[in-house]
N, CA, C and O of each residue as an XYZ file, in Angstrom:
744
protein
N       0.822     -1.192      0.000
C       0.000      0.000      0.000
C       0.862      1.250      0.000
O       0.716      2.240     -0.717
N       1.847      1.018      0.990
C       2.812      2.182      0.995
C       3.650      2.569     -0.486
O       3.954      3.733     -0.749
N       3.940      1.523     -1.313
C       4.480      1.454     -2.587
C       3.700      2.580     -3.483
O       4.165      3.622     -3.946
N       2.320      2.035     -3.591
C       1.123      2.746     -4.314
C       0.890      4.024     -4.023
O       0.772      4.747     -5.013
N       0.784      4.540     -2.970
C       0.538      5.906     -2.343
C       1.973      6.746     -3.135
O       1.971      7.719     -3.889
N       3.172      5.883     -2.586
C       4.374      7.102     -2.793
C       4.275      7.274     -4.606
O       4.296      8.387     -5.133
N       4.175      6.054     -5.357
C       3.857      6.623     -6.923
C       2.874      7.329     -7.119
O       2.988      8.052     -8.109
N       1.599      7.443     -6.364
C       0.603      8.612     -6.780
C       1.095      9.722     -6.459
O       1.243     10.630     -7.277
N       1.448      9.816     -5.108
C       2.096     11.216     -4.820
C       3.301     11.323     -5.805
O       3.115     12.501     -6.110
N       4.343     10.979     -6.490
C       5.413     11.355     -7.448
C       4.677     11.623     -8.463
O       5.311     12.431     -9.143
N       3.211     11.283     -9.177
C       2.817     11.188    -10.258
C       2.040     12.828     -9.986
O       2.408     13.754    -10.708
N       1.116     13.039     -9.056
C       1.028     14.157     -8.814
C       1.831     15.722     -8.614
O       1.505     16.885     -8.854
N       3.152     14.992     -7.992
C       3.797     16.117     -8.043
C       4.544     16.511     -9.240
O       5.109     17.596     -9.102
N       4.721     15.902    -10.456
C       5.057     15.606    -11.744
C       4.338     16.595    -12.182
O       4.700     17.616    -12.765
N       3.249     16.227    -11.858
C       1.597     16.792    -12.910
C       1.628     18.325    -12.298
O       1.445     19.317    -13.004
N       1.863     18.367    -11.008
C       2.150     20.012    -10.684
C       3.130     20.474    -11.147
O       2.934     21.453    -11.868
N       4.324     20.098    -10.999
C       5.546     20.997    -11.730
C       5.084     21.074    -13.145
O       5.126     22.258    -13.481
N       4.621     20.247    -14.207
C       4.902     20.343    -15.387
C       3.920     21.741    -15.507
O       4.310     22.812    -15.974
N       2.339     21.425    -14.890
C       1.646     22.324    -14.864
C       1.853     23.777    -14.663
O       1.258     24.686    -15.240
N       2.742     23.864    -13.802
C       3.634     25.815    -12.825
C       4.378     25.843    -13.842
O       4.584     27.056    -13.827
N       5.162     25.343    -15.045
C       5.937     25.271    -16.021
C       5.472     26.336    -16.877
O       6.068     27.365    -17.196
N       3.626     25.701    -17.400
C       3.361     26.320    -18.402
C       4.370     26.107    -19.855
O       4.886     26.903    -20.640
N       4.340     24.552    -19.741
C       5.259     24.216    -20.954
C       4.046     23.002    -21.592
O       4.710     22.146    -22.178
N       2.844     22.723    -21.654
C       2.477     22.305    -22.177
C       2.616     21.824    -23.834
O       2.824     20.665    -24.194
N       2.471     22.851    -24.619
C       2.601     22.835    -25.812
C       4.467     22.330    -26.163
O       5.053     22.301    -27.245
N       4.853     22.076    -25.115
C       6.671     22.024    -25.444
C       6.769     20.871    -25.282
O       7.402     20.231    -26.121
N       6.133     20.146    -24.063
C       6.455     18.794    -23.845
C       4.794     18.247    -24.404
O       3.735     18.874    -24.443
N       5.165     16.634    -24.845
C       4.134     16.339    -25.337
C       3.495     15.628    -24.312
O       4.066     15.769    -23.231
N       1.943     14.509    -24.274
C       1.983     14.306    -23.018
C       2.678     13.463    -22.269
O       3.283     12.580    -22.877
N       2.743     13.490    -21.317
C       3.615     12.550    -20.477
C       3.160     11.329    -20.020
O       2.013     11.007    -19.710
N       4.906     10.228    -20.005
C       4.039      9.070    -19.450
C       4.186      9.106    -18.034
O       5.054      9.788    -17.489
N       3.179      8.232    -17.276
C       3.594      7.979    -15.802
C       5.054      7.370    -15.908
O       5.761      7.023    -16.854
N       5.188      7.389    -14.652
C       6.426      6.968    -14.150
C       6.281      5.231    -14.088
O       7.275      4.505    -14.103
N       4.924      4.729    -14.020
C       4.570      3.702    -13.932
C       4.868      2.968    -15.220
O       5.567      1.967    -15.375
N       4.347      3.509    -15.909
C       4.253      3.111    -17.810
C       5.510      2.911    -18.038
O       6.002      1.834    -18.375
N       6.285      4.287    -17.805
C       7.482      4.197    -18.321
C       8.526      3.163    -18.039
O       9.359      2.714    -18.827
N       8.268      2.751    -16.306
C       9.092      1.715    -15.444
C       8.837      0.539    -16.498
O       9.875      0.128    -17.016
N       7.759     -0.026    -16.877
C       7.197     -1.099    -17.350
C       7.662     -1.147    -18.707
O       7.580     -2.268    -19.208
N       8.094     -0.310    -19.386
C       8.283     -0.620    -21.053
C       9.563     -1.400    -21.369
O      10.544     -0.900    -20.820
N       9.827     -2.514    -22.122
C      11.078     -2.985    -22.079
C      12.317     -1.923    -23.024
O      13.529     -2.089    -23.169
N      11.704     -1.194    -23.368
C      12.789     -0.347    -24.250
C      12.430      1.145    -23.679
O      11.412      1.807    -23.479
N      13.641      1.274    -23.552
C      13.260      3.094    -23.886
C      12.676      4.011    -24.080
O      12.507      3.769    -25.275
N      11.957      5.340    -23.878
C      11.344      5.858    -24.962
C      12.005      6.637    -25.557
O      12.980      7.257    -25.133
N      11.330      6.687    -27.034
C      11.700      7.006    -28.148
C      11.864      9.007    -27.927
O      11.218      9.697    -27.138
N      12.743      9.394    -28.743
C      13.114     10.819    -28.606
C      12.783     11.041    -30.278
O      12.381     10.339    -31.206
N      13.176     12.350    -30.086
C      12.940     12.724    -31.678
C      14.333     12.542    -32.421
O      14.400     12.681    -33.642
N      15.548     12.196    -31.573
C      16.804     11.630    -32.311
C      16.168     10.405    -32.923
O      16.256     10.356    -34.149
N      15.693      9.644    -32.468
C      15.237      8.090    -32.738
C      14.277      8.365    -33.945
O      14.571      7.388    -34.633
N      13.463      8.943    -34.559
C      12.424      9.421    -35.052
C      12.023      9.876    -36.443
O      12.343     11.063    -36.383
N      11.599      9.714    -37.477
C      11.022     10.752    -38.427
C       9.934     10.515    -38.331
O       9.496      9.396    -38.064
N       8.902     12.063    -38.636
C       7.412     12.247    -38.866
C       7.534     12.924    -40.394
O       8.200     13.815    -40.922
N       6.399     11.883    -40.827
C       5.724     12.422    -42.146
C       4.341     11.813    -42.138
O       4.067     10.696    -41.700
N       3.439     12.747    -42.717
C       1.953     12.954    -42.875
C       1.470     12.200    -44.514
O       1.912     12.795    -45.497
N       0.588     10.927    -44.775
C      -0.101     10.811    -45.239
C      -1.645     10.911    -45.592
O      -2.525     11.328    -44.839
N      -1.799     10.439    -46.903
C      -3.627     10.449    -47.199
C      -3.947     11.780    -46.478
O      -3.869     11.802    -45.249
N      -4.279     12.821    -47.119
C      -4.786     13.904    -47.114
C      -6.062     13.562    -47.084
O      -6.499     12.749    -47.898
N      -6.947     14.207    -46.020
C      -8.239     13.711    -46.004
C      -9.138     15.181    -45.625
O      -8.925     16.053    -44.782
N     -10.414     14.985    -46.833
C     -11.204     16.051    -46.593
C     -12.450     15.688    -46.509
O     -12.968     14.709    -47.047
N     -13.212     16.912    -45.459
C     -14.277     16.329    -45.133
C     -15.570     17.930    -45.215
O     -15.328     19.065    -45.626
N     -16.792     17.401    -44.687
C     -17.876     18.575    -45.183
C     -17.296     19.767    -43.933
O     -16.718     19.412    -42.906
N     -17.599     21.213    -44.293
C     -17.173     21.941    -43.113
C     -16.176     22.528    -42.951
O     -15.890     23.124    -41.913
N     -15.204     22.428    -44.355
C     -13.584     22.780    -44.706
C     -12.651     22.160    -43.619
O     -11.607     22.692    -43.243
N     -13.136     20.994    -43.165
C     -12.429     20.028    -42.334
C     -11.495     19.410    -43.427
O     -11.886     19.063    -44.542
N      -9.919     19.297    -42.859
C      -8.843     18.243    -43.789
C      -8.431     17.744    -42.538
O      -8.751     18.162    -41.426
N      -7.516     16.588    -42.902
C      -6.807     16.259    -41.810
C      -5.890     15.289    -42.809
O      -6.202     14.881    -43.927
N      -4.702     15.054    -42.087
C      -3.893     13.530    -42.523
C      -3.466     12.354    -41.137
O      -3.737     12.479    -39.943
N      -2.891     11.490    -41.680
C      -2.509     10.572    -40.749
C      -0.878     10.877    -40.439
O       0.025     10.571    -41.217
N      -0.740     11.378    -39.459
C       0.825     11.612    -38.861
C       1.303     10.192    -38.535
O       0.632      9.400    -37.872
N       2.653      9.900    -39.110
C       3.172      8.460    -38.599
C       4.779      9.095    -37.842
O       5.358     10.076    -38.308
N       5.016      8.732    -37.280
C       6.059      8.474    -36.332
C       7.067      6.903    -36.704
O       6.606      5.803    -36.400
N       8.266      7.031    -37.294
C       8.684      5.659    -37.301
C      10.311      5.745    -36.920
O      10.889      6.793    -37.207
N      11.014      4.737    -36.320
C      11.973      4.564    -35.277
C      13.083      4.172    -36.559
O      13.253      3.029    -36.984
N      13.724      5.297    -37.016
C      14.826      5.564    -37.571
C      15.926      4.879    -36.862
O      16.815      4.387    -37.557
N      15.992      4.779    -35.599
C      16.721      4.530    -34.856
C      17.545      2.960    -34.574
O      16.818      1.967    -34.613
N      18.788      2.792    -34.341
C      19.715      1.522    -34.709
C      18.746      0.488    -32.871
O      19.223     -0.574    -32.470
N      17.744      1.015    -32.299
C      17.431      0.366    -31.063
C      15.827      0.027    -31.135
O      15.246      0.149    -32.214
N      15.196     -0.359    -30.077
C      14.054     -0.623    -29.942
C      13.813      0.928    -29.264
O      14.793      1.532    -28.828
N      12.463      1.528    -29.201
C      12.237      2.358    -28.228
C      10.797      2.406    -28.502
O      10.129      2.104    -29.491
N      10.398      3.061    -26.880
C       8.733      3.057    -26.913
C       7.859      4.457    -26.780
O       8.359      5.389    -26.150
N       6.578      4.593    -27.364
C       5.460      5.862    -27.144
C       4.823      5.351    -26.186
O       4.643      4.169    -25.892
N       4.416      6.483    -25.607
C       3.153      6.260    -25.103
C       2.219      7.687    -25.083
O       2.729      8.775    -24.816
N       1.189      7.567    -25.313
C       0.353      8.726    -25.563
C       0.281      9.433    -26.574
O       0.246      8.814    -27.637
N       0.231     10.984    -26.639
C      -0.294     11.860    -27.509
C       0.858     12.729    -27.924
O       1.596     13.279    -27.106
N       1.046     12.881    -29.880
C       2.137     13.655    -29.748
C       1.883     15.085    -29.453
O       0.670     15.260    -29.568
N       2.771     16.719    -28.964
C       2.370     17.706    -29.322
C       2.600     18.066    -30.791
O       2.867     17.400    -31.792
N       2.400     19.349    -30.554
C       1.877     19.310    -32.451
C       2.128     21.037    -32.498
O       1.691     21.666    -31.535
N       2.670     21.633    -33.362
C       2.644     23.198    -33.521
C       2.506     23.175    -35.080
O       2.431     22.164    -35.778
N       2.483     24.888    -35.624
C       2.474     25.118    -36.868
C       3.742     26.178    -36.922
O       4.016     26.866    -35.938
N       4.367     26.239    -37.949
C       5.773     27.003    -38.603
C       4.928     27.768    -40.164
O       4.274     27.174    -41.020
N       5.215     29.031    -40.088
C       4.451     29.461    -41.761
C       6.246     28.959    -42.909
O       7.381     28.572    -42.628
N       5.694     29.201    -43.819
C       7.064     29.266    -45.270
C       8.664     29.384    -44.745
O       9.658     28.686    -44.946
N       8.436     30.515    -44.034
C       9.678     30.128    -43.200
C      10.476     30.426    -41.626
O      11.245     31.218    -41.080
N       9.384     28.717    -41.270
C       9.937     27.898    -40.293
C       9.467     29.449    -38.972
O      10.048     29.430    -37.887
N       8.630     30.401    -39.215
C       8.928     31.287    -37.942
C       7.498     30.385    -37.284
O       6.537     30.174    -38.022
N       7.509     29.910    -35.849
C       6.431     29.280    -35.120
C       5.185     30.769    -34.851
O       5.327     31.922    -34.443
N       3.680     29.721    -35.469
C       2.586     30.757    -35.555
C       1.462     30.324    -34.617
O       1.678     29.219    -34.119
N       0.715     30.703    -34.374
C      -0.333     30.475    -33.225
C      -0.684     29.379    -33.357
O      -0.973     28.939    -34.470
N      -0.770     28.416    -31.893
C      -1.538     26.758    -32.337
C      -1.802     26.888    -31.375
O      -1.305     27.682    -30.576
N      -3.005     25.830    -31.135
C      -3.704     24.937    -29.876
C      -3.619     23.711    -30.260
O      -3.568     23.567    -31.482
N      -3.585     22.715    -29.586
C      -3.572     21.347    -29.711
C      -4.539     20.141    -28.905
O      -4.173     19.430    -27.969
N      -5.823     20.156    -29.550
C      -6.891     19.210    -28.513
C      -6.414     17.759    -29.060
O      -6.135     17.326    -30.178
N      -6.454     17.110    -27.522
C      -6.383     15.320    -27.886
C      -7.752     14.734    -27.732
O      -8.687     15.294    -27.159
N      -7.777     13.754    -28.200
C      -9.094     13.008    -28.907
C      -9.166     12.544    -29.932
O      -8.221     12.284    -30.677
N     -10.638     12.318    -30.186
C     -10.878     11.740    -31.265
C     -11.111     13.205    -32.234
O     -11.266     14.395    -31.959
N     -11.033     12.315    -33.633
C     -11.227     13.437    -35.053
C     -12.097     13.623    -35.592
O     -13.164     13.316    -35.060
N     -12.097     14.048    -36.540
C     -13.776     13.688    -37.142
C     -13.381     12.827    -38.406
O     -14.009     12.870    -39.464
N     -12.223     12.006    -38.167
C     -11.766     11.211    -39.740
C     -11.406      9.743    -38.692
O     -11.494      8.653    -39.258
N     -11.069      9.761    -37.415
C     -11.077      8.337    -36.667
C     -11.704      9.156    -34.987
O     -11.921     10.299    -34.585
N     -11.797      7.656    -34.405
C     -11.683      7.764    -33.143
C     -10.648      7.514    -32.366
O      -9.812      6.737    -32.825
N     -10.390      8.158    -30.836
C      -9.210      8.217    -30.127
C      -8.887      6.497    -29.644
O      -9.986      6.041    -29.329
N      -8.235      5.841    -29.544
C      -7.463      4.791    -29.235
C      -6.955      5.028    -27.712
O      -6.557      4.270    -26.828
N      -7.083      5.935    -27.776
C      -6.414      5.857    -25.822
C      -4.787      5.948    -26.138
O      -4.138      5.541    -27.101
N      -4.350      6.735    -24.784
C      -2.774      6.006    -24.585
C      -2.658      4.686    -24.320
O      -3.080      4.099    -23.324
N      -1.947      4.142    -25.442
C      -1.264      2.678    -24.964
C       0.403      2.663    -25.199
O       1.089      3.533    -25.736
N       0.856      1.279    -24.568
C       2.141      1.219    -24.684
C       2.464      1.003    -26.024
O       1.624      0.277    -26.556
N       3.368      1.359    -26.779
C       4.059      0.484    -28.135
C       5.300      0.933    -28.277
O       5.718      2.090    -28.317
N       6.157     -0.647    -28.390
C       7.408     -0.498    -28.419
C       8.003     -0.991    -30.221
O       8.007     -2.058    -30.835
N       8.289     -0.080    -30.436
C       8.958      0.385    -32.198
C      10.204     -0.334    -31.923
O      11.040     -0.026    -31.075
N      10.246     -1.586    -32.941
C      11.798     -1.781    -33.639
C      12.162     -1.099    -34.509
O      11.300     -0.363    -34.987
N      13.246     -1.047    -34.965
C      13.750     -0.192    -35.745
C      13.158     -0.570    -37.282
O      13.350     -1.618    -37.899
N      12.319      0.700    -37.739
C      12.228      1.034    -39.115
C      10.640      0.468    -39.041
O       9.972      0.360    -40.069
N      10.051      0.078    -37.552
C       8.643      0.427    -37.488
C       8.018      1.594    -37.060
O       8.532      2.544    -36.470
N       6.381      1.375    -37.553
C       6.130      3.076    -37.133
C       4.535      3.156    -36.509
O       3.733      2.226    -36.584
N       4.412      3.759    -36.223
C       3.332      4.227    -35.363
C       2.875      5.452    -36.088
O       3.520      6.170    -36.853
N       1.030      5.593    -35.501
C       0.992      6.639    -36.809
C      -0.633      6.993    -35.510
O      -1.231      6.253    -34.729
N      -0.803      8.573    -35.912
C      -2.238      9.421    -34.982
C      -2.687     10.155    -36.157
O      -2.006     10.863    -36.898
N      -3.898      9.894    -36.222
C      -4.973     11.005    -36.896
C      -4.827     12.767    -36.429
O      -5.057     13.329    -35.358
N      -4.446     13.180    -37.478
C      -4.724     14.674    -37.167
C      -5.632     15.530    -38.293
O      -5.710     15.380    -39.513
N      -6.332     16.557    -37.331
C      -7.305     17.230    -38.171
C      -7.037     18.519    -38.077
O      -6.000     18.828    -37.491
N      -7.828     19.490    -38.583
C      -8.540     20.940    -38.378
C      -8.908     21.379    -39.332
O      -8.657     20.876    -40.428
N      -9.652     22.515    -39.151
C     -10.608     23.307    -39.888
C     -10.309     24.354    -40.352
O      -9.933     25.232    -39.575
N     -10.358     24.564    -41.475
C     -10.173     25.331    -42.973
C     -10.662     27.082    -42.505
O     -11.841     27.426    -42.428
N      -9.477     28.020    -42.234
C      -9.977     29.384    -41.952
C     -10.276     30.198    -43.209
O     -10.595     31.387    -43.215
N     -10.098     29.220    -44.520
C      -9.903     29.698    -45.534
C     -11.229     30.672    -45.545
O     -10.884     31.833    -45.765
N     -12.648     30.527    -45.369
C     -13.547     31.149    -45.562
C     -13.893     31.659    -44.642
O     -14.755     32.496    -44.908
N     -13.589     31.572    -43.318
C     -14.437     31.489    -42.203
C     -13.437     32.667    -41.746
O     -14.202     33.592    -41.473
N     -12.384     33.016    -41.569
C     -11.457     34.380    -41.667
C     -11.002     33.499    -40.217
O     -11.352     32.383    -39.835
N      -9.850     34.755    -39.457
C      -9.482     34.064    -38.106
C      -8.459     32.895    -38.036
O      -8.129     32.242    -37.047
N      -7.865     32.745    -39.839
C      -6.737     31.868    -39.937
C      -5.478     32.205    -39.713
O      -5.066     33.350    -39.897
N      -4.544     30.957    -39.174
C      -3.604     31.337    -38.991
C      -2.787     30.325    -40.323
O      -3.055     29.139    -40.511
N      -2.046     30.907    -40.913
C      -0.998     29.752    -42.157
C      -0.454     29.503    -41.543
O      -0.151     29.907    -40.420
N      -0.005     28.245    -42.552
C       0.899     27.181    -41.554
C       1.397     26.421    -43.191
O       0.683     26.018    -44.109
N       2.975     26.452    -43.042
C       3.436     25.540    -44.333
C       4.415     24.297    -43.402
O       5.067     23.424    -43.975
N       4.352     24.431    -42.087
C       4.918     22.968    -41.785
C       4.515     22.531    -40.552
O       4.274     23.411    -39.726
N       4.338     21.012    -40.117
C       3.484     20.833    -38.569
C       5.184     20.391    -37.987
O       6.121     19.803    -38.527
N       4.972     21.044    -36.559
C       5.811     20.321    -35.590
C       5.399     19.331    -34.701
O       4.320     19.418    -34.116
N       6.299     18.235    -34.523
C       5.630     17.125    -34.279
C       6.791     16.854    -32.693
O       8.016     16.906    -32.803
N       6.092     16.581    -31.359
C       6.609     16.715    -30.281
C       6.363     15.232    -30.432
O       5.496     14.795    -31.187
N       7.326     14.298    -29.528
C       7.212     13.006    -29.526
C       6.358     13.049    -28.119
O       6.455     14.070    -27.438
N       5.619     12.092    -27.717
C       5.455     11.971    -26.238
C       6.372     11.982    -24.990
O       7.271     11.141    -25.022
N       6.329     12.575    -24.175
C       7.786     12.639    -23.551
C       8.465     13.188    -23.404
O       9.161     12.974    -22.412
N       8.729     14.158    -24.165
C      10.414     14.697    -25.003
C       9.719     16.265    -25.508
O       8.639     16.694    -25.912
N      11.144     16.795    -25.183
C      11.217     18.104    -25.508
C      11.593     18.446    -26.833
O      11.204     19.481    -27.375
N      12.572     17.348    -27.542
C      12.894     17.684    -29.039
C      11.338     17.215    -29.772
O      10.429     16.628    -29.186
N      11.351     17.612    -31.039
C      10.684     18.190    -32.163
C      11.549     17.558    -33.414
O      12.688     17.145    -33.633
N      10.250     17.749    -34.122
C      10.512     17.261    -35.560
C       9.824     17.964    -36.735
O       8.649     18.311    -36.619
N      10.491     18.180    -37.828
C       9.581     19.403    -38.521
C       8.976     18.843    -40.131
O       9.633     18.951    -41.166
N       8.083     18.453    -40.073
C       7.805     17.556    -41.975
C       6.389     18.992    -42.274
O       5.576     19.641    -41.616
N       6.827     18.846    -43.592
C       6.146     20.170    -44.578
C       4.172     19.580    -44.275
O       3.830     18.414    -44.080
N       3.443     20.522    -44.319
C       2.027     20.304    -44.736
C       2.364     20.692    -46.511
O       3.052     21.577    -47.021
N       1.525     19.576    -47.113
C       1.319     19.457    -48.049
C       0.554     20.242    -49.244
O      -0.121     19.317    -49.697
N       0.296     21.173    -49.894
C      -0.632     22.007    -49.882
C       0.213     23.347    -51.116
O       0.799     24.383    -50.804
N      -0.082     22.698    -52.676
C      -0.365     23.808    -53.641
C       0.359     24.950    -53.470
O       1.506     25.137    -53.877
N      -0.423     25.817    -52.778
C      -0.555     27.428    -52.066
C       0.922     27.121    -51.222
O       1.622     28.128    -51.325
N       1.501     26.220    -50.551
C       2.308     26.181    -50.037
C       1.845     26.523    -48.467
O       2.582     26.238    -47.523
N       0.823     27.028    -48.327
C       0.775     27.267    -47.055
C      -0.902     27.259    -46.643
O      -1.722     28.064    -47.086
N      -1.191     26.154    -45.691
C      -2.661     25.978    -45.257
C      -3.405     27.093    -44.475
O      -2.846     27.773    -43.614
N      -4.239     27.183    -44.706
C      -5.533     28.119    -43.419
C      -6.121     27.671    -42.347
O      -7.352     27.666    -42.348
N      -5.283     27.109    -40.986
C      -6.057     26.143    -40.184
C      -6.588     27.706    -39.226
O      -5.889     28.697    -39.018
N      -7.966     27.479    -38.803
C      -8.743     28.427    -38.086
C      -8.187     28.151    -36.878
O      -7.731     27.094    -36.439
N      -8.283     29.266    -36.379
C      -7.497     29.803    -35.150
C      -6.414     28.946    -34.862
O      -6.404     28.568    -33.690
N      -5.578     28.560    -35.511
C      -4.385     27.059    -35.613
C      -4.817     26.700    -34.448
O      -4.129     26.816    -33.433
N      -6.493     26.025    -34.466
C      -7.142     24.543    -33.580
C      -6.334     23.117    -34.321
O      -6.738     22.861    -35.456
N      -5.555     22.459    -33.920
C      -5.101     20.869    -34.426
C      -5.799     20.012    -33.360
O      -5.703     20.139    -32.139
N      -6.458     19.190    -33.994
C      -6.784     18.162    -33.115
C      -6.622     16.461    -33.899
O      -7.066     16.005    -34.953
N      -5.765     15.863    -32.787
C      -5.050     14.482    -32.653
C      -5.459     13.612    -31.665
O      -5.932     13.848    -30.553
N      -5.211     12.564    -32.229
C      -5.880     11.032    -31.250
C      -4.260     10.516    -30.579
O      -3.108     10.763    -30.936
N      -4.626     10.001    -29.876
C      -3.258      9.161    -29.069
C      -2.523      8.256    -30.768
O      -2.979      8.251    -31.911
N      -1.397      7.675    -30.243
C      -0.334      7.426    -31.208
C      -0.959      5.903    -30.661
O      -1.151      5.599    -29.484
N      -1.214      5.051    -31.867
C      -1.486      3.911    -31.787
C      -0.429      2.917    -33.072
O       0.132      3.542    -33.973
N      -0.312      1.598    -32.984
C       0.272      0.474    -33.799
C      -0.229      1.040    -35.339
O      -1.416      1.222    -35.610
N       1.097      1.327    -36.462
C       0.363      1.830    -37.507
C      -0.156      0.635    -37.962
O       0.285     -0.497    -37.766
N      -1.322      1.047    -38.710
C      -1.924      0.616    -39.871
C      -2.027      1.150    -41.269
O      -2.329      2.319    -41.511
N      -1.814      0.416    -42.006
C      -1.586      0.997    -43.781
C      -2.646      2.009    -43.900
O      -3.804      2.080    -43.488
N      -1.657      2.984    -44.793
C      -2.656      4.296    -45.080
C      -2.492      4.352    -46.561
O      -1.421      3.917    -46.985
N      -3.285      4.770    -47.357
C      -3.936      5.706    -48.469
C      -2.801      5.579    -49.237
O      -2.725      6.148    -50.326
């Protein structure tokens, strides 16, 4: 019992510092200390890492979204758990207004945080969406997503795809599902 208590209290006081930080959007979410004890590998950093975005997906409502994959470049095993963060960069690379809701999309549903441990040159992949300021005014452009691993303070930078070179996400709202076992995309 005494075991259990002292990890809630470390897990809480975690959840307060990160919180007095006000580094949300920097770190992505975090795993417990529990999760993390339990994974046989590592977790994965953004050294270990490339992100690139498939299947462009559009929907009624000037909703797009793609499937962000995450895959372990890396010569080791290492593990996710949870939700990546996520920012926007305009043409060039200067960081522009974002929010980042976790959940479900309106192109999948959320999967939950689970454990998954990546061998090398497997990948893991989260639904990401938002909504088109193109008409609706209140946009912010965006020509590349930053992609926070769970965990980790480094970042990774792959282009949004997009003609114009540069998208209209309204009020740069992104919203992403937890990082689940990929499955073939588009």
């Amino acid at each position: 019992m005494f075991r259990l208590t002292r990890k809630l209290m470390m897990i809480a006081a975690a959840a307060a510092a990160l919180g007095a930080t006000g580094t949300g959007a920097a770190l992505a979410a975090t795993s417990t200390p529990a999760v993390t004890a339990l994974s046989p590998a590592p977790r994965c950093d953004a050294r270990d890492l490339s992100a690139s975005l498939h299947g462009l997906q559009i929907a009624s409502g000037y909703r797009g979204g793609y499937i962000l994959t995450l895959t372990n470049t890396g010569q080791r095993s290492c593990s996710l758990y949870g939700y990546p963060g996520l920012g926007l960069q305009d043409q060039n690379h200067h960081t522009v207004s974002s929010h980042t809701f976790w959940g479900p999309t309106w192109f999948d549903r959320d999967p939950g945080r689970q454990l998954i441990v990546l061998s090398p040159g497997e990948t893991a992949s989260a639904s990401l969406a938002w909504t088109s300021g193109a008409l609706r005014g209140d946009a912010v452009f965006a020509a590349y997503l930053v992609v926070t691993p769970p965990d980790d303070y480094g970042h990774l930078v792959t282009p949004l795809s997009h003609p114009a070179g540069e998208i209209p996400v309204y009020r740069g709202d992104l919203y992403v599902t937890a990082l689940a076992r990929h499955t073939p995309h588009p």
